[in-house]
C-alpha positions in Angstrom: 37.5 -18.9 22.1 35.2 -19.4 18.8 35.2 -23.4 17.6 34.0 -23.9 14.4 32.5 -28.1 14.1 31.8 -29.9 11.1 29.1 -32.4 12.1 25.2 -33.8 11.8 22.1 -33.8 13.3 21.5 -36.7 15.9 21.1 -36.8 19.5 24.9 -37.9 19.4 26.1 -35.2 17.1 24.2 -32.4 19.1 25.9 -33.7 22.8 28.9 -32.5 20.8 28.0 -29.3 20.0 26.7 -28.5 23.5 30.3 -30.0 24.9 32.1 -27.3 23.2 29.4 -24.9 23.9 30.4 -25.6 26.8 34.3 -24.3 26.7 33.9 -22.0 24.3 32.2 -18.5 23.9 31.0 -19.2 20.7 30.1 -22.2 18.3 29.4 -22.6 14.7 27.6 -25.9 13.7 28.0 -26.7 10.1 25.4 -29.5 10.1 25.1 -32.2 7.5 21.5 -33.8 8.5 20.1 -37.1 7.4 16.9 -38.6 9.1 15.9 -39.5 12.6 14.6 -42.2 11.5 17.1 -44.6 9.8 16.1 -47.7 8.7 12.6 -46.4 8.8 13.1 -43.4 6.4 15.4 -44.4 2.9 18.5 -41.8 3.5 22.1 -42.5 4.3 21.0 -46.0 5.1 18.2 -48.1 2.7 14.7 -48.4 4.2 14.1 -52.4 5.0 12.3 -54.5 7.5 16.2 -55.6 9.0 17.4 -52.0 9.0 14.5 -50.7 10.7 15.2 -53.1 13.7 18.8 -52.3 13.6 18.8 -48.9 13.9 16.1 -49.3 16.4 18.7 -50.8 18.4 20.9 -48.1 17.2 18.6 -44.9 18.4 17.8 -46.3 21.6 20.9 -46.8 22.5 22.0 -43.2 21.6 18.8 -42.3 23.6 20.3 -43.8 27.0 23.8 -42.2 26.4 22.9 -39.1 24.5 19.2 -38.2 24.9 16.7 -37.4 21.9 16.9 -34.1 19.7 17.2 -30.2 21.1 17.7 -27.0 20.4 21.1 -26.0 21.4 22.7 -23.6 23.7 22.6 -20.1 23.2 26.2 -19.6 22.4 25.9 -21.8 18.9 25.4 -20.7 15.3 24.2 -22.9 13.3 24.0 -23.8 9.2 22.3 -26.7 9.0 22.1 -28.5 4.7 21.5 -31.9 3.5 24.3 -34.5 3.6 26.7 -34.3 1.0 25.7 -30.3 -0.1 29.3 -29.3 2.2 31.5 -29.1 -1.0 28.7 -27.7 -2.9 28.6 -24.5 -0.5 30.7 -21.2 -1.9 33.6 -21.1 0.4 32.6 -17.5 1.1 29.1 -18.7 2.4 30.9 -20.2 5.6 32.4 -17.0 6.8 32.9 -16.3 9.7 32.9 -19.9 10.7 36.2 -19.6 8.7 37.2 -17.4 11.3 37.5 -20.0 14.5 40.4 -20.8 17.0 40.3 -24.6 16.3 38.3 -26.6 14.1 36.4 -30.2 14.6 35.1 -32.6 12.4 32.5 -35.3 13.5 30.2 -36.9 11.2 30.6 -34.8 8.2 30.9 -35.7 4.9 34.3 -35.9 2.7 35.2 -32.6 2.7 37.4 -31.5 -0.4 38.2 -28.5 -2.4 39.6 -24.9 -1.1 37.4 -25.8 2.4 39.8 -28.9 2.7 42.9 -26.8 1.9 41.7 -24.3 4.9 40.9 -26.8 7.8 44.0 -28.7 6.7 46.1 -25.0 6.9 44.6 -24.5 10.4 45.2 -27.8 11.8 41.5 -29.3 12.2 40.7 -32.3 14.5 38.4 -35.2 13.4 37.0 -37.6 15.6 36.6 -41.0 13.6 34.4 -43.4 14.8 36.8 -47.0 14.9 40.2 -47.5 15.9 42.6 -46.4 13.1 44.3 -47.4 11.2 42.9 -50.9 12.3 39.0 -50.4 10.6 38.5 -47.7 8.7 36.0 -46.3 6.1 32.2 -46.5 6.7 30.3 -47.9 10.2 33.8 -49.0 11.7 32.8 -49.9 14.9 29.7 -52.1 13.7 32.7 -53.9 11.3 34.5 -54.5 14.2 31.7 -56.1 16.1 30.6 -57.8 13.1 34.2 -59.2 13.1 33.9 -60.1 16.8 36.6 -57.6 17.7 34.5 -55.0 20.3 38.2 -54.6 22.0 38.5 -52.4 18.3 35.5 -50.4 19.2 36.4 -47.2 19.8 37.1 -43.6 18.8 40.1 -42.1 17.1 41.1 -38.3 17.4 43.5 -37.4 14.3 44.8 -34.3 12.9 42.9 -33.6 9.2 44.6 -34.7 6.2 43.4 -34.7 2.8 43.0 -38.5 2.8 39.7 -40.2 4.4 40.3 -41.1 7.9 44.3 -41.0 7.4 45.6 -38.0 9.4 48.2 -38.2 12.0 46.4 -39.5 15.3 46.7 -38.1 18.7 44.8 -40.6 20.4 42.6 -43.2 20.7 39.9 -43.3 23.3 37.7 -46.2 24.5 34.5 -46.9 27.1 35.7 -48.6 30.5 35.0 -52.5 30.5 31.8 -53.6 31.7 29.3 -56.1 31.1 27.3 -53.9 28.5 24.8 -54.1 25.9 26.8 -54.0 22.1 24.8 -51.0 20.7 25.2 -49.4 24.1 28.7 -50.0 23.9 29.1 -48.5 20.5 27.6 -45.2 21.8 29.7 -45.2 24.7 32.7 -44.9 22.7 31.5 -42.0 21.3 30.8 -40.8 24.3 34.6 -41.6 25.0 35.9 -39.3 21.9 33.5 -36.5 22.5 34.8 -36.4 26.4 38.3 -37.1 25.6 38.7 -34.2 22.8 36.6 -31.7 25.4 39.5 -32.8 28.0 42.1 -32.3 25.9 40.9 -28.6 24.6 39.9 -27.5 28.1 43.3 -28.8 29.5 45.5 -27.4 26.6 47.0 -30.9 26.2 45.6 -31.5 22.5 48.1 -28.8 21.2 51.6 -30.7 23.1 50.7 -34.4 21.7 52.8 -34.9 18.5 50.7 -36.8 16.7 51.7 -40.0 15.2 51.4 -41.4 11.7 49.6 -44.1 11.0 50.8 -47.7 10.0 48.6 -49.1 7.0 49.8 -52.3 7.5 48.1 -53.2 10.8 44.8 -52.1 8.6 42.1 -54.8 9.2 39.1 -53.8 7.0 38.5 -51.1 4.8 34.4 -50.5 4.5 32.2 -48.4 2.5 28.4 -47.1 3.1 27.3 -50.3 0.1 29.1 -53.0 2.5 26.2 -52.6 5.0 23.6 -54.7 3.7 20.0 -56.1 4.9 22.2 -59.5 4.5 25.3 -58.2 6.9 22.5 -56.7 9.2 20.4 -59.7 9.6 23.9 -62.2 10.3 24.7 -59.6 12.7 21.5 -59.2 15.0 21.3 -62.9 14.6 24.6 -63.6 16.7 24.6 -60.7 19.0 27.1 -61.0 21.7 25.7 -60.9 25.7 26.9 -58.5 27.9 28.9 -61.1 29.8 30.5 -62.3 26.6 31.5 -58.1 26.0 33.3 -58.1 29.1 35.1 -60.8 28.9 36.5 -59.9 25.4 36.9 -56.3 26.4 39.1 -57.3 29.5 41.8 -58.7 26.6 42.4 -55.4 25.3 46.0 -55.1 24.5 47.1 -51.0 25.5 50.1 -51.6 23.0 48.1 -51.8 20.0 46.9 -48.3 20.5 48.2 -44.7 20.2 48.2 -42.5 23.4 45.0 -45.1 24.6 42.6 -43.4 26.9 39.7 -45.5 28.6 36.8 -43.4 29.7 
């Protein structure tokens, strides 16, 4: 089997790729890639004091769950281009990652244009990171701990759909209850998505799950990249929640507000 992935460069993005590497004979990594340093480095994210010791937070937790950066396994292609360049490529410069059995997004940008029209034609998955259609846009599962709602903090697994984040969903997926740090929570439930997708490939269930269409009325925040500020940032680390205070509003988690809900 050949799986093509849309994705990006960090530690988290790369356990990905070396999943399906994993279950498939070959992969091709399209990679949109921003710093390793965010917060430190002016990117995707502005370079400030606050965001520095946020996404120090942020990279050491990815460390415990994910590791640092590496090459990947042998069985991977990859075409790696700044953030944002994907709709800039020729269509033709992708081939034969155009080619693939199945198709998964993670950490791309928008995609648009005749590349849209082919993922959408062959059925691609995406794995959003937040609970849809509950939070969706940019940094969902930081909104919904900003919001004091880590029971939202998840992943979601949808079919690709011209819209942003708005496909059909097949799943949801979640890290086990526990008393945990936040920011390690928050990699855990990517953790959750990436293991849950790899399950449902390797077990052929991802192709029997009708997916289900999602209900904008139960949206609770719709974010973008400019709604992150130093301001938000600095609230946030200011009123971080304790591990015990995680587990307890974990263990409220109602299974009926979720689509095909999966705790890892």
């Amino acid at each position: 089997m050949k799986i093509t992935v849309f994705t990006s460069n960090q530690p988290r993005h790369l356990s990905l790729i070396e999943s399906l590497a994993g279950i498939a004979d070959k992969v091709y990594a399209i990679q949109e890639c921003n710093t390793l340093f965010p917060g430190e480095i002016a990117d995707f994210f502005k370079k400030s004091d606050v965001m520095q010791e946020y996404f120090s937070r942020v990279i050491e937790a990815e460390a415990r769950v994910f590791g640092r950066p590496r090459f990947s396994p042998e069985n991977v292609v990859h075409l790696p281009m700044k953030m944002g360049d994907l709709n800039r490529v020729e269509f033709s410069a992708l081939s034969p990652a155009l080619e693939s059995d199945l198709y998964v997004v993670f950490g791309a940008s928008y995609i648009k244009g005749e590349l849209c029209e082919h993922l959408v034609k062959n059925r691609t998955y995406n794995i959003h990171m937040g609970v849809s259609p509950h939070y969706r846009g940019s940094s969902t599962n930081f909104w919904a701990m900003y919001d004091r709602h880590p029971e939202y903090v998840g992943a979601t697994i949808h079919v690709l759909t011209r819209g942003l984040d708005s496909g059909p969903i097949v799943c949801h997926a979640f890290p086990a209850t526990e008393a945990v740090d936040p920011f390690t929570y928050g990699m855990k439930a990517v953790k959750a998505g990436h293991d849950t997708l790899i399950w449902l490939i390797s077990s052929g269930k991802l192709f029997d799950i009708e997916p289900v269409e999602q209900d904008r009325s139960l949206e609770i925040r719709y974010t973008r990249n400019s709604d992150f500020t130093d301001e938000v940032a600095r609230e946030y680390l200011g009123r971080l929640p304790s591990a015990e205070e995680m587990e307890t509003a974990l263990s409220h988690r109602v299974c009926g507000n979720f689509v095909n809900m999966m705790v890892l």
